[in-house]
N, CA and C atoms as a LAMMPS dump frame, in Angstrom:
ITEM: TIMESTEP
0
ITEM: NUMBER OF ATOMS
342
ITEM: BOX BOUNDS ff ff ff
-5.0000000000000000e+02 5.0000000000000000e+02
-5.0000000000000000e+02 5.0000000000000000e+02
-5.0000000000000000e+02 5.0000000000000000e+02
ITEM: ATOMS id mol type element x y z
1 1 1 N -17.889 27.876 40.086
2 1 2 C -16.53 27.446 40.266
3 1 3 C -16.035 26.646 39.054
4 2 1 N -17.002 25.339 38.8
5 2 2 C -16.566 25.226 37.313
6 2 3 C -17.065 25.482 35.759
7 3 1 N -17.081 25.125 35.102
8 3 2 C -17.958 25.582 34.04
9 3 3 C -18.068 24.258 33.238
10 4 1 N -18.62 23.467 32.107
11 4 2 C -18.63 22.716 31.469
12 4 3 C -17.589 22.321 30.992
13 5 1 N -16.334 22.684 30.616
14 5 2 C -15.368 21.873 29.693
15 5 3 C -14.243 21.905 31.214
16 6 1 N -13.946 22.573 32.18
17 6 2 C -13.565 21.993 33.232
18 6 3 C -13.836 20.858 33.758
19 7 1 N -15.253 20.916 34.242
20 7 2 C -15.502 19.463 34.626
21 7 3 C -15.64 18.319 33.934
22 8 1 N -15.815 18.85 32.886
23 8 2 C -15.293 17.316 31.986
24 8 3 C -13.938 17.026 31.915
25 9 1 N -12.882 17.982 31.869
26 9 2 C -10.913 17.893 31.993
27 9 3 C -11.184 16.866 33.521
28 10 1 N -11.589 17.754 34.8
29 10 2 C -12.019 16.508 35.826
30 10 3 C -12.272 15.306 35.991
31 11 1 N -13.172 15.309 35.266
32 11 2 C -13.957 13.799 34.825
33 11 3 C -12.913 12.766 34.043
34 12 1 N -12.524 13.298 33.102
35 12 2 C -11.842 12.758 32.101
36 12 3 C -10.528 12.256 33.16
37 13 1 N -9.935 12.923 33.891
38 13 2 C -8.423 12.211 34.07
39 13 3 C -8.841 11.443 35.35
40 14 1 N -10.145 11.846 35.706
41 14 2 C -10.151 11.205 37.306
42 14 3 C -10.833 9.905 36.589
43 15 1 N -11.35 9.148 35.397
44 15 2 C -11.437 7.792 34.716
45 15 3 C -9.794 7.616 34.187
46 16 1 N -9.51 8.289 33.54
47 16 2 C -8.09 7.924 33.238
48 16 3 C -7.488 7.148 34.478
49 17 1 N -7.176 7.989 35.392
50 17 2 C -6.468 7.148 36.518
51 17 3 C -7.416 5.886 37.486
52 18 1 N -8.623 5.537 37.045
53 18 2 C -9.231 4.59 37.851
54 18 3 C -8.467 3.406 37.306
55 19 1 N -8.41 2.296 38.274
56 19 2 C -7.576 1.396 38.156
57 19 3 C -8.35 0.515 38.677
58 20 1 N -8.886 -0.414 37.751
59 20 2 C -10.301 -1.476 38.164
60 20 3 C -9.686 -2.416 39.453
61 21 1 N -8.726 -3.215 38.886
62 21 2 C -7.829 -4.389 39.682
63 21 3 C -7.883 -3.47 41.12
64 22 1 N -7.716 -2.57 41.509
65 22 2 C -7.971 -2.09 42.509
66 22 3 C -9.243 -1.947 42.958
67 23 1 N -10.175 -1.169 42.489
68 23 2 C -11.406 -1.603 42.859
69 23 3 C -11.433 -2.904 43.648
70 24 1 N -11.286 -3.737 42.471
71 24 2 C -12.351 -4.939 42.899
72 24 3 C -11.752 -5.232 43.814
73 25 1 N -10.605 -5.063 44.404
74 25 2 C -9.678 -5.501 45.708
75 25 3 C -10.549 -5.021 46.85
76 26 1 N -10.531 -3.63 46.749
77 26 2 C -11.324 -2.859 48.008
78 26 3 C -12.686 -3.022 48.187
79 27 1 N -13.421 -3.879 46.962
80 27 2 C -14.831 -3.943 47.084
81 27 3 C -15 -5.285 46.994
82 28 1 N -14.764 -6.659 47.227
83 28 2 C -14.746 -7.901 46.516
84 28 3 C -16.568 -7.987 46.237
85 29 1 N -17.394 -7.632 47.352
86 29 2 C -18.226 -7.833 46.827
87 29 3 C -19.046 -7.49 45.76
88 30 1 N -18.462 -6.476 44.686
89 30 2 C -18.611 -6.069 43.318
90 30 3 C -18.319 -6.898 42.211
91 31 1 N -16.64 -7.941 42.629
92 31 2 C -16.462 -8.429 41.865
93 31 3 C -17.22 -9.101 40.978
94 32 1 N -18.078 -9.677 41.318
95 32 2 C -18.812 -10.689 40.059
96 32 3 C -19.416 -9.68 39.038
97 33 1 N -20.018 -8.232 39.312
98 33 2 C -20.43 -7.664 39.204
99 33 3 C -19.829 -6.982 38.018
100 34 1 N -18.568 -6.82 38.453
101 34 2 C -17.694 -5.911 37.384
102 34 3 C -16.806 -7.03 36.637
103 35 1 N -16.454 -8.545 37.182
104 35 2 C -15.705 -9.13 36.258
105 35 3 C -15.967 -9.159 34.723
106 36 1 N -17.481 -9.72 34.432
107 36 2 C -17.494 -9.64 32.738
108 36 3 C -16.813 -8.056 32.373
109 37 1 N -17.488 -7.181 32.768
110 37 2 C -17.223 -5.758 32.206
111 37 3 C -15.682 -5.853 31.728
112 38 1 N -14.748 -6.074 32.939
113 38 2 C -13.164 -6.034 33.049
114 38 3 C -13.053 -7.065 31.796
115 39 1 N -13.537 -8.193 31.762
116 39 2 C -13.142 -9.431 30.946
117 39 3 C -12.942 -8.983 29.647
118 40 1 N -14.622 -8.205 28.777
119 40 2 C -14.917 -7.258 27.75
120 40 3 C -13.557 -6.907 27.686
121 41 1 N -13.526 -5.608 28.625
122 41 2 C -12.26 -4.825 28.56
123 41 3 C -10.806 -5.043 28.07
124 42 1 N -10.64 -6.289 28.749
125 42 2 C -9.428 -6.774 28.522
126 42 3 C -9.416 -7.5 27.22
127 43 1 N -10.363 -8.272 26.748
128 43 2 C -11.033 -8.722 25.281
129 43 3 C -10.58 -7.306 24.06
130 44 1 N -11.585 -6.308 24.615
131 44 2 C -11.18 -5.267 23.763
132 44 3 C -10.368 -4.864 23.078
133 45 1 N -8.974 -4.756 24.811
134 45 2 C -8.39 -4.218 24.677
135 45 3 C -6.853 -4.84 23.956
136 46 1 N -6.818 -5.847 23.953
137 46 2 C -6.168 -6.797 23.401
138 46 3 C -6.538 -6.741 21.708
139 47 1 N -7.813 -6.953 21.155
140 47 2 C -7.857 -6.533 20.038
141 47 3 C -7.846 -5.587 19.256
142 48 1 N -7.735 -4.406 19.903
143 48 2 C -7.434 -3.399 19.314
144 48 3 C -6.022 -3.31 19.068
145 49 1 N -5.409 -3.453 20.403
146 49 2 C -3.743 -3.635 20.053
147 49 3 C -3.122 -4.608 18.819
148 50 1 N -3.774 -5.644 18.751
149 50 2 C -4 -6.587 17.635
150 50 3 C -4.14 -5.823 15.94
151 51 1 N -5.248 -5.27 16.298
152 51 2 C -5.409 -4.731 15.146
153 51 3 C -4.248 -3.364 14.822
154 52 1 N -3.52 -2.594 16.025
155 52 2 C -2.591 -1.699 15.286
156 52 3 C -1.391 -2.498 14.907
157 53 1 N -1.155 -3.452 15.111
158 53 2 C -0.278 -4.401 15.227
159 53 3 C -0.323 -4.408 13.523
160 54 1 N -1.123 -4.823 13.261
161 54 2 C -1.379 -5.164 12.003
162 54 3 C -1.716 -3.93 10.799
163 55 1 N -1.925 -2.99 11.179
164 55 2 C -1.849 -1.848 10.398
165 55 3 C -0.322 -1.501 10.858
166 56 1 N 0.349 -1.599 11.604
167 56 2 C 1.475 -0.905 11.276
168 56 3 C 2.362 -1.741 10.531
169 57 1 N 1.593 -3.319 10.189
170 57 2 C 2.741 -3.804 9.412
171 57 3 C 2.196 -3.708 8.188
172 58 1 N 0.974 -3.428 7.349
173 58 2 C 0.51 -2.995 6.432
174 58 3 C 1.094 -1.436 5.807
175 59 1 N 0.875 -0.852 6.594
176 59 2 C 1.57 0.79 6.705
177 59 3 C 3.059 0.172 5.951
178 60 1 N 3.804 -0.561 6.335
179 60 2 C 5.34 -0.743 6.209
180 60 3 C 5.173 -1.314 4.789
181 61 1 N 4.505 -2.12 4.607
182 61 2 C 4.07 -3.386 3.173
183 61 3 C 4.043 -2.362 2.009
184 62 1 N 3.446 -1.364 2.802
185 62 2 C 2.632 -0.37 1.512
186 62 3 C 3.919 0.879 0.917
187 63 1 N 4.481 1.55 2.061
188 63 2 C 5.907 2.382 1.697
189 63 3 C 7.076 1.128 0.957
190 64 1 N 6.614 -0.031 1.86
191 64 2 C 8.003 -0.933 0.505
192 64 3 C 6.987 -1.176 -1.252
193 65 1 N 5.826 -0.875 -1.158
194 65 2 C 5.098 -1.151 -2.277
195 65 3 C 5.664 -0.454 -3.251
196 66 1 N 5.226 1.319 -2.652
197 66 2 C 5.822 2.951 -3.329
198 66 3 C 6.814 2.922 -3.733
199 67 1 N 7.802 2.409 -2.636
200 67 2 C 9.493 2.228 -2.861
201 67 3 C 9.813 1.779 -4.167
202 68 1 N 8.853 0.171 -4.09
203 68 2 C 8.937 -0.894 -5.528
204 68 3 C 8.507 0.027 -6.749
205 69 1 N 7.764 0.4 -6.287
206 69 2 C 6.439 1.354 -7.729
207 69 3 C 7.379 2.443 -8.48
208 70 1 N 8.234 2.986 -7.823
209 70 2 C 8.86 4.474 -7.86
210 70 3 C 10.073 3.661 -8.356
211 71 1 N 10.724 2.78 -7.901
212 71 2 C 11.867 2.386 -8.894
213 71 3 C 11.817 1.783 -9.704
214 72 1 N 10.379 0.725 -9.89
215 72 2 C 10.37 -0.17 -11.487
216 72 3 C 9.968 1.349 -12.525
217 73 1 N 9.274 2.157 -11.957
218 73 2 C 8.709 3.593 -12.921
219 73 3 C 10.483 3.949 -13.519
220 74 1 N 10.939 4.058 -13.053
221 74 2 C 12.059 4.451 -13.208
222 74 3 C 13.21 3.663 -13.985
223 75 1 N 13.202 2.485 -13.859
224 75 2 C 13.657 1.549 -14.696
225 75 3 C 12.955 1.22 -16.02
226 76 1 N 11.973 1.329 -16.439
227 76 2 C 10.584 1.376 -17.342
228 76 3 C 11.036 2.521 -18.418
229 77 1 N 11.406 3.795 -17.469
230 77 2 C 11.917 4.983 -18.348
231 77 3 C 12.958 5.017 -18.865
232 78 1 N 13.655 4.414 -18.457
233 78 2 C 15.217 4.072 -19.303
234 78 3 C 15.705 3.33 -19.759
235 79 1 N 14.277 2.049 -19.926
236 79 2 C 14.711 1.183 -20.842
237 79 3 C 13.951 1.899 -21.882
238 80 1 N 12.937 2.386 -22.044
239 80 2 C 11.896 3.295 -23.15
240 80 3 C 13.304 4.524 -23.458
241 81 1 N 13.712 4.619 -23.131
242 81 2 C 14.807 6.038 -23.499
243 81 3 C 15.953 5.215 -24.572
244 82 1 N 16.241 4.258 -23.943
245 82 2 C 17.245 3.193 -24.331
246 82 3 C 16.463 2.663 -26.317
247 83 1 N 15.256 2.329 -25.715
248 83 2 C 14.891 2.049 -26.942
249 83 3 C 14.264 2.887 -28.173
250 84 1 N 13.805 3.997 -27.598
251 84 2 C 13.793 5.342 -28.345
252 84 3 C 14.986 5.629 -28.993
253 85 1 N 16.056 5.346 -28.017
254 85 2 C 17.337 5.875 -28.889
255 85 3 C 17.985 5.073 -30.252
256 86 1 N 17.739 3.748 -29.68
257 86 2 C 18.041 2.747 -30.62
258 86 3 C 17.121 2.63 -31.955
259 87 1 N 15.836 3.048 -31.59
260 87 2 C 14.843 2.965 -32.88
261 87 3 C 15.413 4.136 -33.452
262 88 1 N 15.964 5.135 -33.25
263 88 2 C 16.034 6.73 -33.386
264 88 3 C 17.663 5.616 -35.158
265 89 1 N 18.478 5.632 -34.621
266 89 2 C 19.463 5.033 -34.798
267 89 3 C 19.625 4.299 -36.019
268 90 1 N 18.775 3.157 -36.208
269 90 2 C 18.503 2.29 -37.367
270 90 3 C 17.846 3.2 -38.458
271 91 1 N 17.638 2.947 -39.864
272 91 2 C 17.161 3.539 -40.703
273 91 3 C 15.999 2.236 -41.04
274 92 1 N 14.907 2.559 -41.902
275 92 2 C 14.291 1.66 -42.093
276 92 3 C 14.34 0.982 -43.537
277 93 1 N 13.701 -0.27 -43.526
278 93 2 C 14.063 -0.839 -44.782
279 93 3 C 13.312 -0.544 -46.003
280 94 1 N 14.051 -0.069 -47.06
281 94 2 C 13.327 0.156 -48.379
282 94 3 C 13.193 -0.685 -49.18
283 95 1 N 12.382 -1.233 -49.689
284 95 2 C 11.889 -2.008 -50.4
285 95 3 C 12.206 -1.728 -51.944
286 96 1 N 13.201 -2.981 -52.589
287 96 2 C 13.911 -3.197 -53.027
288 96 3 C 13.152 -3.403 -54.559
289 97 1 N 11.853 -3.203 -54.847
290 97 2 C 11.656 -3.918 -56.32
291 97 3 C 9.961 -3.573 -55.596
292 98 1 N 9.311 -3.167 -56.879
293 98 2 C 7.567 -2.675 -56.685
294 98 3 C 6.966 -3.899 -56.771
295 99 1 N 6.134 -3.829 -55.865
296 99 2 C 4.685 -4.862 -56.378
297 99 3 C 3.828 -4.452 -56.707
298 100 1 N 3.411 -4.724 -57.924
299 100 2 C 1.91 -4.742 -58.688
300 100 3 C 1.525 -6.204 -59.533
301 101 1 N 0.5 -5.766 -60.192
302 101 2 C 0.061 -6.586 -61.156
303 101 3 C 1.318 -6.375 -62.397
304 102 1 N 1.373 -4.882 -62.886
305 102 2 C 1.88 -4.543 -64.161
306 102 3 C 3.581 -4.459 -63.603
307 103 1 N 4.056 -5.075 -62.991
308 103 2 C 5.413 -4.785 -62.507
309 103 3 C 6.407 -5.363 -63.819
310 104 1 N 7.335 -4.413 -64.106
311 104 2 C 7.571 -4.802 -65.896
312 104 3 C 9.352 -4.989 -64.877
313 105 1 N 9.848 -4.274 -64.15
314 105 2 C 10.941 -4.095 -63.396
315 105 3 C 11.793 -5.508 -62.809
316 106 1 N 12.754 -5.761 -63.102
317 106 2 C 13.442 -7.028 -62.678
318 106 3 C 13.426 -6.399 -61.044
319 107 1 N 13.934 -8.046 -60.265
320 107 2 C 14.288 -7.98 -58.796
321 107 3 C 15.481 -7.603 -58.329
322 108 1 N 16.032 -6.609 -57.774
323 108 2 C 17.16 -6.906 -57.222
324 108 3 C 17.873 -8.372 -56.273
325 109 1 N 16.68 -8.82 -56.038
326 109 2 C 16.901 -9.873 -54.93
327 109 3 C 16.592 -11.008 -55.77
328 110 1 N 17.534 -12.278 -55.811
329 110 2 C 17.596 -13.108 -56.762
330 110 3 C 15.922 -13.828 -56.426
331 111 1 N 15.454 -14.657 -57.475
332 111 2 C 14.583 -15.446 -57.398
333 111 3 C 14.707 -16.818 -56.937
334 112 1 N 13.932 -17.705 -56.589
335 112 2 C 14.237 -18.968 -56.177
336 112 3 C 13.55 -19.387 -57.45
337 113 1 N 13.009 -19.163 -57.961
338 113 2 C 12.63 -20.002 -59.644
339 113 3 C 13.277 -19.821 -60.577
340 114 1 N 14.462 -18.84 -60.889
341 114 2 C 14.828 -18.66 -61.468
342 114 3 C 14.875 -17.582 -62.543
């Protein structure tokens, strides 16, 4: 009548729907029996909720991180475009009079000695 993954679908929803607080109503004399277990439980179950609590505000921390990451990337590139263009723009400076030892050539650029 059943086969293995039936009776486990069985199994499975007929724990799903057990409802301890009831139990222990209809049985008191279990209670002591099953309170730590329930206590655990409720211990557990509280920290786990705890803990998604806290990954889903990590989860959020992390898409405003991307958000941040993806628009400073983007601001980064157009100030580098900005300054590419501007270096592009200027010419560079030529040097006005040779240096050597044997430099026989006056300065264009006045002297401070005279």
């Amino acid at each position: 009548m059943y086969d293995a993954d039936s009776l486990t679908f069985v199994l499975s929803k007929t724990d799903q729907g057990f409802d301890t607080t009831q139990y222990i109503k209809q049985y008191p004399e279990l209670a002591d029996q099953v309170s730590e277990d329930t206590k655990l439980q409720w211990t557990l179950k509280g920290r786990r909720e705890d803990r998604e609590r806290e990954l889903s505000a990590e989860e959020k921390l992390l898409n405003q991180n991307k958000k941040t990451i993806r628009e400073l990337s983007k601001e980064v590139k157009d100030v580098t475009s900005r300054l590419n263009k501007f270096a592009g723009n200027s010419s560079p400076l030529l040097p006005t009079r040779k240096r050597g030892v044997n430099d026989s050539t006056k300065s264009k650029v006045p002297s401070l000695l005279g």
